[in-house]
N, C-alpha and C positions, 0 to 999 in steps of 0.2 A: 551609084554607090559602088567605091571597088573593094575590092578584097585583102584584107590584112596580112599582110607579108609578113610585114615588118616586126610586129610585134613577136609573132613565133621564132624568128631568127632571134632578133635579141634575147628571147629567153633560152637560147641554146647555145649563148656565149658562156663560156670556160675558160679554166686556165692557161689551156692551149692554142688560144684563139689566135695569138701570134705565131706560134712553131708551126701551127696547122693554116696559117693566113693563106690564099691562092697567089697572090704575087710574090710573098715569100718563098714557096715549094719554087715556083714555075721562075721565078728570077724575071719577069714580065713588069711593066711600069703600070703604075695606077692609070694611066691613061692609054695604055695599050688597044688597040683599035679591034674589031673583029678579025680583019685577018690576020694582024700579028698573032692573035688567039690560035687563028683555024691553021698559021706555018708552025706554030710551036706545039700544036697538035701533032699535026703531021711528022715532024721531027720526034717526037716521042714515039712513033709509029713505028717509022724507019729503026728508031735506035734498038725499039723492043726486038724487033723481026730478026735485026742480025747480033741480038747480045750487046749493045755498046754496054759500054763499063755507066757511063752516068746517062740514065734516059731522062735527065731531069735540063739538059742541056745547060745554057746559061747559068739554070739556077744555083747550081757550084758554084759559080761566080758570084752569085747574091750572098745576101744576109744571113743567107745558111751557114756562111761560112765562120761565121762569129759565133761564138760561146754561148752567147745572150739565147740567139735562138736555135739551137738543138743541132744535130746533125745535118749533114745534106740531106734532101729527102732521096726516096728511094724511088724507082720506075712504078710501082701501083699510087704513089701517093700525087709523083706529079702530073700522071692521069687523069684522078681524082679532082685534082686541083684545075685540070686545063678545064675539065667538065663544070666544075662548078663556075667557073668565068664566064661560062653560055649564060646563067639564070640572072638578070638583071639584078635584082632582087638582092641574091646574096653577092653579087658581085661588089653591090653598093657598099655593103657593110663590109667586106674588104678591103674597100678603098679607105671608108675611114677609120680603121682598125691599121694604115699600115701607111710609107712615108711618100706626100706628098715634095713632088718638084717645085721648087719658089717661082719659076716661073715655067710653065707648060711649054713644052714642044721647043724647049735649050737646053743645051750640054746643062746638066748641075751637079753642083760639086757635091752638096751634101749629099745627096743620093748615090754618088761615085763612092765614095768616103765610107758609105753604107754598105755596100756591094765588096768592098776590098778588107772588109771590121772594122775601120777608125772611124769609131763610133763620137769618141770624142774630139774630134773634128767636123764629124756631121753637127755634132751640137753645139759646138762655137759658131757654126756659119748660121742655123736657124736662130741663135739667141741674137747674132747682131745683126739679121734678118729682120726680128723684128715685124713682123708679119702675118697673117692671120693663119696661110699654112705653116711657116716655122712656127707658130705657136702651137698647132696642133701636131706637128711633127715632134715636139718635145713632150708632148702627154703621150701617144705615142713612145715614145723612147722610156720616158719613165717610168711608165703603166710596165711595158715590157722588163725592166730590170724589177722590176718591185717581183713580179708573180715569178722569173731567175733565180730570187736571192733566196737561198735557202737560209741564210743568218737574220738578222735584224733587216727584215726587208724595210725597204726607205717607200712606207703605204703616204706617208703624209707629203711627199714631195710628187709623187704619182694621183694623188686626189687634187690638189695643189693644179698640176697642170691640168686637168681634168676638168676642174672646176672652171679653168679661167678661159677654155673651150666655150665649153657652157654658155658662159656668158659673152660670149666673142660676136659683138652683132654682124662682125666683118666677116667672119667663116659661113654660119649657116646659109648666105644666099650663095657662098660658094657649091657647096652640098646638094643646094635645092639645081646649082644649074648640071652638076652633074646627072643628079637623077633626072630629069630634065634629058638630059643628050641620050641615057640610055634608051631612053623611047618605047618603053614599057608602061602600058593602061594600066598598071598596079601601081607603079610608079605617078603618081597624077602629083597635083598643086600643094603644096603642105606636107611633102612625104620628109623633109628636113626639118622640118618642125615640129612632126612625131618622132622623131630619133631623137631630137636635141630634149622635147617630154621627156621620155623613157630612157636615155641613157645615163641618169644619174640608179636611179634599180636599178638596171641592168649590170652593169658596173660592180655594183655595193654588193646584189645577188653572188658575181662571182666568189667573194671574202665573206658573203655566207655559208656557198657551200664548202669553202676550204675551211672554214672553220668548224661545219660538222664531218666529214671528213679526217678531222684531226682528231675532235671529240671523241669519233668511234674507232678510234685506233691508237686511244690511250695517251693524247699529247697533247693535256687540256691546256698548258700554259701557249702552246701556238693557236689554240681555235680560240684562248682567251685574247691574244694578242690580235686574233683577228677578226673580233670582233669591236673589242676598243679601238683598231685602227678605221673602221666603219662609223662608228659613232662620233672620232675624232675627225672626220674626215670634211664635213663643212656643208655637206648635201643635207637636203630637208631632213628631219629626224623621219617623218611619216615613210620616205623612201626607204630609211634604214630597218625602220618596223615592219614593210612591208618586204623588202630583201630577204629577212630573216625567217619571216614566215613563210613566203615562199619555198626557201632552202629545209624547214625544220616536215614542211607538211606530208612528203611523204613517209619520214617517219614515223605521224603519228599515225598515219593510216597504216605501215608496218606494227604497231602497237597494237591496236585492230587487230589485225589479222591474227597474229599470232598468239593473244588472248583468246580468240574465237576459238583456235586452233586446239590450244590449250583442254579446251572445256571439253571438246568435240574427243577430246582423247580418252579424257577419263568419264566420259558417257560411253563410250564404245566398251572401252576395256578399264572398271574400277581400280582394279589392281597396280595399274599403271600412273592413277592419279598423281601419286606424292611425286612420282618422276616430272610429270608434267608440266607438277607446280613448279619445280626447280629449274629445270630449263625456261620457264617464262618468267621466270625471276631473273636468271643470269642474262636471259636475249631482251628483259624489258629495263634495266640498269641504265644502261649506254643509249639507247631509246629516250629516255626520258630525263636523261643530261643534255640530249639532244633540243628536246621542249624545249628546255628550260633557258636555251638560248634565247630566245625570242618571248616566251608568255614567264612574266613573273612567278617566282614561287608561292604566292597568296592569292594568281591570281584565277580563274573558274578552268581555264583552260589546261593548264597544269594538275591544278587540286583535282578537276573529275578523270584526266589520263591517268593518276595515280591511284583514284578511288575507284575505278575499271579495274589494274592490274590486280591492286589487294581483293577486290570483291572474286575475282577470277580463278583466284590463286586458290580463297576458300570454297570456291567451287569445286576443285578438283581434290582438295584435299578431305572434304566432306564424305563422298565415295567411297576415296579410298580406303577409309579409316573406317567407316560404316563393312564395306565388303573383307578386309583384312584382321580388323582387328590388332593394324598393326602402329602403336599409336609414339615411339620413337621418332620415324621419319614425322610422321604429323606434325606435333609437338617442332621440329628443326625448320621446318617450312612456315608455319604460324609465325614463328619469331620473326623469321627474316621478315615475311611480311608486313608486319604490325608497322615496322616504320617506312615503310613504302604508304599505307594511306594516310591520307591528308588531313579527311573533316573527323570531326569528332565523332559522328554518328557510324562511320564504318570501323574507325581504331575501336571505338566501344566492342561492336558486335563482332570484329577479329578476335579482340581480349578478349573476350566473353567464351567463343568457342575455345581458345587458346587453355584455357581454363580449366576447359572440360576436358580437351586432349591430357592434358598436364593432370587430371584426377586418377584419368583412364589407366595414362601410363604409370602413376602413382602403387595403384592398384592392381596392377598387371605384372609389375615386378617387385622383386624381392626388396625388401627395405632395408635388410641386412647386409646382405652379399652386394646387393644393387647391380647385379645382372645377371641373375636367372630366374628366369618369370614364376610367379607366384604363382603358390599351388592351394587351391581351397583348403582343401584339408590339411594344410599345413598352416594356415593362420591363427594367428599368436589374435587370442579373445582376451580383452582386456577390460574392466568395468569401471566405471567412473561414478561418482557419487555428488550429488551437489543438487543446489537451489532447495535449498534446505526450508522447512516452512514449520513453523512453529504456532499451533492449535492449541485449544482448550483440550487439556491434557494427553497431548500426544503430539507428537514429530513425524513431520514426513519429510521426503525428499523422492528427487527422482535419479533412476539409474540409468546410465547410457552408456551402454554397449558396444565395443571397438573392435572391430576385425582388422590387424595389423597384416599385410600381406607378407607371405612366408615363405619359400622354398623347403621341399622338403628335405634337403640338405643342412639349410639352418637350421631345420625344427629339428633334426638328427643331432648336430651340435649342442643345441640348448639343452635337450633330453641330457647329453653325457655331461655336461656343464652342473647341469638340476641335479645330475646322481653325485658325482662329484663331492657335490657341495654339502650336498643332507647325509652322504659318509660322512664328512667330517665334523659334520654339526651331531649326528648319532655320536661317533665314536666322542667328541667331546663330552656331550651331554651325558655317556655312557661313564665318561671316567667320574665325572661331577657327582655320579648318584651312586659311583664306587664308595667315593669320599663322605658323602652324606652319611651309609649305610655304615660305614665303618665307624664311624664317628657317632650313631646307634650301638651299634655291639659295645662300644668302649665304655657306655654308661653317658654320654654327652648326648642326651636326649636333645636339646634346645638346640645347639648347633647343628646336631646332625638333620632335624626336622627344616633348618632354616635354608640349609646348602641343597634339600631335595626338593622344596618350594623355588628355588633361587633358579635351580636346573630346568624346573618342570614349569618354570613362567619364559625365561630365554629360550628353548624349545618353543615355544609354541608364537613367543613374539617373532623368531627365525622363520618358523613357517608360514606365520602371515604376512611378512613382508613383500614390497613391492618386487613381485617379478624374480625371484635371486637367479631364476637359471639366466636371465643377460648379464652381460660385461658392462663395467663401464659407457663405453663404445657403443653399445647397443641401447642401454637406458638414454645417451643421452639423442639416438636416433630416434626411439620410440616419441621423447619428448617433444621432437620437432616435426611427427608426422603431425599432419593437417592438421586432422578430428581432433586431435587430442590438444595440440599447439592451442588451437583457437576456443575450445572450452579452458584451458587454463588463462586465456590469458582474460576470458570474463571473469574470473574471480571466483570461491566458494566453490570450485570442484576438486575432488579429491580422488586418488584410487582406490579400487575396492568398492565393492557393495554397498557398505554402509559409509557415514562422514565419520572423521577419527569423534570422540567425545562423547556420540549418541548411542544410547543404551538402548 
């Protein structure tokens, strides 16, 4: 039984896997022998010890020198790279990751062509090649321009060659004889036939995690674009489900964690909850756009990351709202929350609290002014009348009692507002029973008796009317607080004590 190489390297292929290739850095041929390895060591050696300008030697000469694949590399990198040419292993994945000679051990042009940038000359010679490595020398070339192009990268022409690898029954026993020469026990019988498995994930993984990568950095239209180029791209759909998974999973374990985190804060320190919540709100957003790449929006895996964040969130906001008393923030974390879970059974029990917070904070501040907290002894008592029940010879009803939350600043206002008003309704009423009285002396008994009735019934309807020390503005607040909102709108309640009619 030997031991899995293979598979850990292909999952640690990236976007870079070409700019960072060992025969790219090193300018060294896919068939480069041990000791050309162990002289182009040695020349790195020499060049570090006395400063040369490029310790990458040839490789300035190579591929590096074209646009496609990035700068020359620099003296730590093509160390790096002569070092990883020793491990068979990754050296394999190297070689098919970068451009094969059409025929071994002769002058070739397309490789020449490669080494000096006319790239589109290396690709006219492999196309009329015609070949099983010009074939894969062009997946190769297109794979590399696609993950280049910062614009409209060309993913379907680059899956396209890829694909036709794949199925190339001519290449794979090339592959297997490479791994074959390198003469490494890890390398055994079938080692090209587990690469030629796994390199369609492998591959599709890399355009997963560029697309979460995009996702969490605000530039959904490219991680959408490269994920439809995955999906459109020709490979089994299972590889592409499973690519995507892959690329989303430490996310969701990031999710995890920082819900955990969450909780563990506003356990320690109450006060701090509502902060808490908000920060695992803003850091579980882009998290969970992440999911949603991969696990449908209806589907268990999604719905419970989400029913985690919102359950979490009223973890921490629970606390704080219990130790503070401070029900604002609550109340603005609820919300956002609510549409973050999923199933029906946690939106309930979110609303539910949401509800309470929203009474708390109802109740807590001024209904008037609407921000400055309400003061006990400043609430506006208001009585309500209704469900009226009519007996053998007698009427009942019942009375319910309204404590409108007050400042004592408003209740100072209403006071001068109340005096205000009953001067003028005095001084009114005062002139009316002038005119009454006068209209006595004069001998006009019947009018003067009717204008003192008239004064002495307006008085006293003035004083029992609803509330007179509010404003417009203010009756029409009273109306739409809760208690009172929601008994008028069952019908048959009335203000005051009694129901208007009933004696």
């Amino acid at each position: 039984m030997t031991e899995d190489v293979i598979g850990p390297l292909l999952d640690e292929l990236g976007p870079d896997l070409y700019r960072e290739n060992a025969f790219r850095v090193t300018g060294l041929g896919v068939h480069a022998s041990a000791r050309d390895i162990r002289r182009h060591a040695e020349k790195l050696r020499v060049a570090s010890r006395f400063g040369a300008e490029s310790a990458s030697g040839s490789a300035s000469e190579s591929a590096a020198g074209s646009a496609l694949f990035g700068a020359a590399p620099d003296a730590a990198e093509a160390r790096q790279a002569a070092q990883r040419l020793r491990d068979p292993a990754r050296r394999l994945l190297d070689e098919l990751f970068w451009f094969w000679p059409l025929q071994p051990g002769r002058p070739d042009q397309a490789v020449a062509a490669v080494r000096r940038g006319d790239l589109g000359e290396a690709e006219r010679v492999w196309t009329d090649a015609a070949s099983p490595a010009g074939r894969h020398n062009l997946a190769v070339l297109a794979h590399a321009r696609a993950l280049d192009d910062s614009g409209a990268a060309p993913w379907p022409e680059a899956f396209a060659a890829w694909l036709r690898v794949v199925h190339d029954e001519e290449f794979w026993p090339l592959l297997e004889a490479r791994a074959r020469d390198l003469a490494d026990p890890r390398l055994g019988p079938g080692t090209a036939a587990r690469i030629r498995d796994d390199l369609p994930e492998a591959l599709l993984t890399i355009n997963a995690r560029l697309a979460v990568t995009a996702l969490r950095d605000g530039r959904r239209a490219e991680a959408e674009a490269q994920v439809a180029a995955m999906t459109g791209s020709g490979f089994d759909r299972l590889d592409v489900t499973e690519a995507l998974r892959r690329a989303v999973e430490p996310g969701a374990a990031r999710l995890r964690t920082i819900g955990e985190h969450a909780e563990h804060t506003a356990d320690a320190d109450p006060a701090r909850g509502a902060e808490a919540a908000e920060r695992l709100l803003d850091q579980a957003a882009p998290l969970l756009d992440v999911l949603a790449l991969a696990h449908p929006q209806d589907g268990p895996v999604l719905r419970g990351a989400r029913d985690d964040v919102a359950n979490r969130v009223l973890g921490c906001v629970i606390p704080y709202a219990n130790a503070t008393d401070d029900w604002p923030p609550a109340v603005r974390v609820l919300e956002r929350a609510l549409p973050v879970a999923a199933t029906t059974a946690v939106r309930e029990h979110l609303s539910g609290n949401l509800d309470i917070a929203k009474g708390n904070l109802a109740r807590g501040t001024c209904l008037f002014c609407e921000e400055q907290p309400s003061d006990e002894g400043s609430f506006l008592e208001l009585k309500l009348s209704g469900d009226i029940q009519h007996q053998v010879g007698r009427v009942a009803w019942q009375v319910f009692t309204v404590n409108v939350p007050r400042c004592a600043s408003c209740r100072s206002g209403h006071g001068r507002r109340r005096v205000r008003i009953h001067g003028s309704a005095f001084g009114t009423a005062a002139g009316g029973a002038a005119l009454g009285i006068g209209a006595l002396a004069a001998g006009l008994t019947g009018p003067g008796i009717a204008v003192l009735i008239a004064v002495a019934i307006g008085y006293v309807v003035f004083l029992g009317a609803f509330n007179n020390s509010l404003s417009k503005d203010d009756r029409a607040k009273v109306l739409e607080f809760a208690p009172i909102r929601d008994r008028m709108k069952e019908g048959g309640w009335f203000f005051g004590s009694r129901p208007p009619g009933v004696n």
